[in-house]
C-alpha positions as CSV (number, residue, x, y, z in Angstrom):
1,X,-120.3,100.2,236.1
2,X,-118.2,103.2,236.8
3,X,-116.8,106.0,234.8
4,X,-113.4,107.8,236.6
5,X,-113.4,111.6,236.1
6,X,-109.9,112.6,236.4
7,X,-109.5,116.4,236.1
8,X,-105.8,117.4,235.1
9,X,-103.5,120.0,235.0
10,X,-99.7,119.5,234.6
11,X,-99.7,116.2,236.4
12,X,-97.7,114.4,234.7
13,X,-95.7,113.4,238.1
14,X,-98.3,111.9,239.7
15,X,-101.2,110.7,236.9
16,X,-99.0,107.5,236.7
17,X,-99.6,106.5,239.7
18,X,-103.3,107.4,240.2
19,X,-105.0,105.8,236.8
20,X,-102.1,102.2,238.0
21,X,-104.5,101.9,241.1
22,X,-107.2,102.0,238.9
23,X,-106.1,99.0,237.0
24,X,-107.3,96.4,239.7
25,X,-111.0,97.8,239.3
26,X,-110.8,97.7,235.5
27,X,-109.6,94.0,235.6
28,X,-112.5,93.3,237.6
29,X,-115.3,94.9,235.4
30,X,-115.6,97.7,237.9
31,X,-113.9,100.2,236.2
32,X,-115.7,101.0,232.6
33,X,-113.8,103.8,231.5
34,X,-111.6,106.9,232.7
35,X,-112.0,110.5,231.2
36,X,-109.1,112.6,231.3
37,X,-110.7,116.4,231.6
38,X,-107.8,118.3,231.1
39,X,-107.2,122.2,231.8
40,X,-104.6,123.0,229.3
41,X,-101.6,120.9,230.2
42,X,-98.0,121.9,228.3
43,X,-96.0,118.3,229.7
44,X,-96.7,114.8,228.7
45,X,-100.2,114.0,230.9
46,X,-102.0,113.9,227.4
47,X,-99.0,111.2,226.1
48,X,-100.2,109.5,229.9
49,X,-103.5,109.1,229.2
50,X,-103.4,108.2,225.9
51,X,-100.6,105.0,227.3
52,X,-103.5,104.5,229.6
53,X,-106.3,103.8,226.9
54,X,-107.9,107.2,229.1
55,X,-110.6,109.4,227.1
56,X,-109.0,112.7,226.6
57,X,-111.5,115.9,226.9
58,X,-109.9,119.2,227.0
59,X,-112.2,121.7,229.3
60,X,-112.2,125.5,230.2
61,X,-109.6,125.4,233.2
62,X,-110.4,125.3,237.2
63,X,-111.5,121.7,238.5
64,X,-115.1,122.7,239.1
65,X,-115.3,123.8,235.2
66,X,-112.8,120.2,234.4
67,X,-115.4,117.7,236.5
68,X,-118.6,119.4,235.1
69,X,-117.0,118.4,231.5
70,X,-115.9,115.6,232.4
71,X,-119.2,114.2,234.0
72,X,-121.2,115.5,230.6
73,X,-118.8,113.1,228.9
74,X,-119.3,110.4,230.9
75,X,-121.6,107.0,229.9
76,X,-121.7,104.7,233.2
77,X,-124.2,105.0,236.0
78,X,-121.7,105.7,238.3
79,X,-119.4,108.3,238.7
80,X,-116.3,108.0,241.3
81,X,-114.3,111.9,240.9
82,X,-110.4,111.2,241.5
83,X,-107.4,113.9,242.0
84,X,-104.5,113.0,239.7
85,X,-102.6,113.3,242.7
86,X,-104.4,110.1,244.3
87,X,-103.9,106.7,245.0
88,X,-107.0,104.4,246.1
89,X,-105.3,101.7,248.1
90,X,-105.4,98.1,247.5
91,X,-108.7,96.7,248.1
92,X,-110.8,99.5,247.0
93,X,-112.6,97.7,244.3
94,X,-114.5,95.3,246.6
95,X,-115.1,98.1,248.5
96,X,-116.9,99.8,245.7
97,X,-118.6,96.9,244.2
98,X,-120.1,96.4,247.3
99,X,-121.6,99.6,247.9
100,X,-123.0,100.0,245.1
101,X,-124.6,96.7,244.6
102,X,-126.6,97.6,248.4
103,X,-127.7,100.8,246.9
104,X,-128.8,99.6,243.7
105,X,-130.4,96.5,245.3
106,X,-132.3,98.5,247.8
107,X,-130.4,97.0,250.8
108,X,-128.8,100.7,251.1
109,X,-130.5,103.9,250.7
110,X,-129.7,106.0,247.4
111,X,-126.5,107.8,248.5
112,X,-122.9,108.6,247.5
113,X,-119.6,107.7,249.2
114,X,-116.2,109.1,249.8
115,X,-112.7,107.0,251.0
116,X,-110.9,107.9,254.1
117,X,-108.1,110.7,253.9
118,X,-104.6,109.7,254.0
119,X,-101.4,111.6,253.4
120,X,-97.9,109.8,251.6
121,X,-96.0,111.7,254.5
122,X,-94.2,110.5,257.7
123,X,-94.4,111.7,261.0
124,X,-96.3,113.3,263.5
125,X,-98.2,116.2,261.2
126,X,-99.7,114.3,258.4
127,X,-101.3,111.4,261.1
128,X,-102.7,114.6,263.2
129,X,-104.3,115.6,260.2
130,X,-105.3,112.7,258.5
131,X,-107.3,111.7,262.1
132,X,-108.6,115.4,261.6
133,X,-110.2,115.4,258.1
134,X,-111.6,111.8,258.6
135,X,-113.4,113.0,261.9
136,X,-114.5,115.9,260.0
137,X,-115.8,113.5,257.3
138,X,-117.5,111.6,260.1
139,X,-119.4,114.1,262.2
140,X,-119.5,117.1,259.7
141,X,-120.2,115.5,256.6
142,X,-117.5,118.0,254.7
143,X,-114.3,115.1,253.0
144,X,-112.1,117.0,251.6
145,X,-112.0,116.3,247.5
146,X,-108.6,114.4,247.9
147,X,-110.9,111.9,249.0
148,X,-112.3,111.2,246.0
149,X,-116.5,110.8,245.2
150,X,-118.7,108.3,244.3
151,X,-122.0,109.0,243.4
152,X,-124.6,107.1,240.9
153,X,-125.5,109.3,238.0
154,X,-129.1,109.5,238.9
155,X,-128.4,110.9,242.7
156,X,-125.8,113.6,241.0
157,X,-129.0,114.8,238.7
158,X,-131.0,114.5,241.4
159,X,-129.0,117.2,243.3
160,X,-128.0,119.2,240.1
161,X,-124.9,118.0,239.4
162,X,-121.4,119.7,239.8
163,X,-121.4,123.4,239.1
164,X,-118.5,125.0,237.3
165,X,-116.9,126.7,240.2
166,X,-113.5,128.1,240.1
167,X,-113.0,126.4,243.9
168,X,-114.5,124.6,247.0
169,X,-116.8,122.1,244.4
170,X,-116.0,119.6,246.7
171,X,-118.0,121.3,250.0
172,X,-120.6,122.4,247.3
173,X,-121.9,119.3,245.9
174,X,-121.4,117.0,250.0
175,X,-123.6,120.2,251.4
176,X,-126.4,119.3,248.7
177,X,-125.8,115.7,249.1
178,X,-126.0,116.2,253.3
179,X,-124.9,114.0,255.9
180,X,-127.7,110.7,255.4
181,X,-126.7,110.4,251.9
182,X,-122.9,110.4,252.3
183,X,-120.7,107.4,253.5
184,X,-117.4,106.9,254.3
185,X,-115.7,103.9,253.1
186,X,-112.8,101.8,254.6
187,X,-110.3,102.0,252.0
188,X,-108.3,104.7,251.8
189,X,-107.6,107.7,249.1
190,X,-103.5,108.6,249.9
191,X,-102.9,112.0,248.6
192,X,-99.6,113.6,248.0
193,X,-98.6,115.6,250.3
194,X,-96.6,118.1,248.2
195,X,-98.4,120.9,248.6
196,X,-97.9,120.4,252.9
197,X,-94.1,119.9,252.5
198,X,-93.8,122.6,250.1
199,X,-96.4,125.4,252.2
200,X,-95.4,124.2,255.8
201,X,-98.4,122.2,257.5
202,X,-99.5,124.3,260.1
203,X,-99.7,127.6,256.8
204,X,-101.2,125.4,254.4
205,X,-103.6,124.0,256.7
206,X,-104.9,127.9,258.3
207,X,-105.3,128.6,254.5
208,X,-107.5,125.6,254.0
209,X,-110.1,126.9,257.1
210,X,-110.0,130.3,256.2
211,X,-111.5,129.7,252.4
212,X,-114.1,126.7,254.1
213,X,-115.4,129.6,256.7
214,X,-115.5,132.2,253.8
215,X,-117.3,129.9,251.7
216,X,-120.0,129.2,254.4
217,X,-120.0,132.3,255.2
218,X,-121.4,133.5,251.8
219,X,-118.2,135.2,250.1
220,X,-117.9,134.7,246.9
221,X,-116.2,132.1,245.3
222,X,-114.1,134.3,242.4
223,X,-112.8,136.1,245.8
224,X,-112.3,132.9,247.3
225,X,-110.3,131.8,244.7
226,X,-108.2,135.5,244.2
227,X,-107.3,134.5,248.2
228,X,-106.3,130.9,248.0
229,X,-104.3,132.0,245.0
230,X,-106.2,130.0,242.0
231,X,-106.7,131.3,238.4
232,X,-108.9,134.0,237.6
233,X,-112.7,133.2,236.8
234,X,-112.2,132.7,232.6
235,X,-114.7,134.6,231.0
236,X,-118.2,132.6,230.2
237,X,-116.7,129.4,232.2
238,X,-119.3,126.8,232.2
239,X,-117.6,123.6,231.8
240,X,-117.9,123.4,228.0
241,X,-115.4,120.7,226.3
242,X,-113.3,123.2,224.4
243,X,-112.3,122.2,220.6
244,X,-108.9,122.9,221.4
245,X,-106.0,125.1,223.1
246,X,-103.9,124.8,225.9
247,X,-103.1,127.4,228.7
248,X,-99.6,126.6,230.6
249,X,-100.4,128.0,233.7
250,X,-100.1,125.5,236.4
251,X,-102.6,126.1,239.2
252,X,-103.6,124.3,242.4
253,X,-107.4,125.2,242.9
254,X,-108.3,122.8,245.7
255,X,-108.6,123.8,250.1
256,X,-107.4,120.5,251.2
């Protein structure tokens, strides 16, 4: 039924824990396989997946360029995108089933679905913000890509798939969907929250606005990315499952 598109790079601390919450959905015939499209990690996420019975694809680095190979790999009818750094809570499964047996019986218009936002953090910041990105999800339409996507093959052709972009693929491919084909689900997505303890909430956070109001406002992405401090566009970077290679630079390509 669905085919998990993991993209990797270096994750070999938190991949454990993201494809174990997929085990539940596998057991249950939900889960049909999970592709591994890796970016050219150097630590043991290939010797993960492989533990996990994961399809290994190894893809021009930046997630936009990792999903795109990732979904050309994929043979399911329905695609759910998950950070390695991501845990779908307990439950999700039904959750999923559900939805996509009222779409596919007609009892739910054709559309694609996200999980709520929620941070492995305690205290005060990471509730403020976690309330903040699901409202945004709500009213705006624009989940951050910690939250994970699911989307039926046919409605991802339908609105041209994921493009090869070095950053914000996540606001890219919602703003095609819009707001009437997107819903959010109950279950939740928790997302390490690293990157906020590491950064400082309130920095990390400004930094995360300032590349979403660039990006609407037309800059370009490459610059985008030279600003949020991702890799450098690679040359001819289209998504294309590469033969082989790795590149060791560990890089965090993702406003959320």
């Amino acid at each position: 039924m669905i085919s998990v598109v993991i993209p990797t790079l270096n994750a070999e601390a938190t991949l454990p824990g993201c494809l174990t919450a997929l085990v539940p959905g596998a057991v249950d015939g939900v889960v049909r396989e999970v592709i591994i499209a890796d970016g050219g990690s150097t630590d043991a996420t290939a010797a993960i997946a492989d533990d996990a019975g994961a399809r290994w694809h190894s893809c021009e680095r930046g997630r936009g360029q990792q999903i795109a190979c990732g979904v050309a790999q994929a043979r399911s009818p329905w695609l759910l995108i998950l950070h390695a750094d991501t845990i779908l809570e307990a439950g999700w499964s039904d959750e999923v089933s559900n939805f996509i047996e009222k779409v596919e019986s007609g009892r739910r218009a054709s559309s694609a679905a996200v999980f709520r936002y929620a941070l492995d953090d305690d205290g005060a910041r990471p509730r403020i913000l976690e309330t903040l990105v699901n409202a945004r999800s709500r009213v705006l339409a624009l989940p951050y890509g910690d939250q994970g996507l699911l989307i039926s093959r046919q409605l991802c052709d339908e609105i041209g798939g994921f493009k090869p972009l070095p950053i914000m693929e996540d606001v890219d491919i919602v703003r095609r969907l819009g707001r009437r084909r997107l819903t959010l689900l109950r279950s939740r997505a928790i997302t390490s929250a690293a990157r906020y303890r590491r950064d400082g909430y309130i920095r990390r956070i400004a930094r995360n606005q300032t590349c979403l109001v660039m990006y609407l406002a037309g800059v370009p992405v490459e610059r985008i990315s030279r600003f949020y401090g991702g890799p450098a566009p690679l040359e001819n970077a289209r998504g294309r499952t590469k033969s082989g290679g790795t590149n060791s630079a560990e890089t965090d390509t993702r406003p959320s």
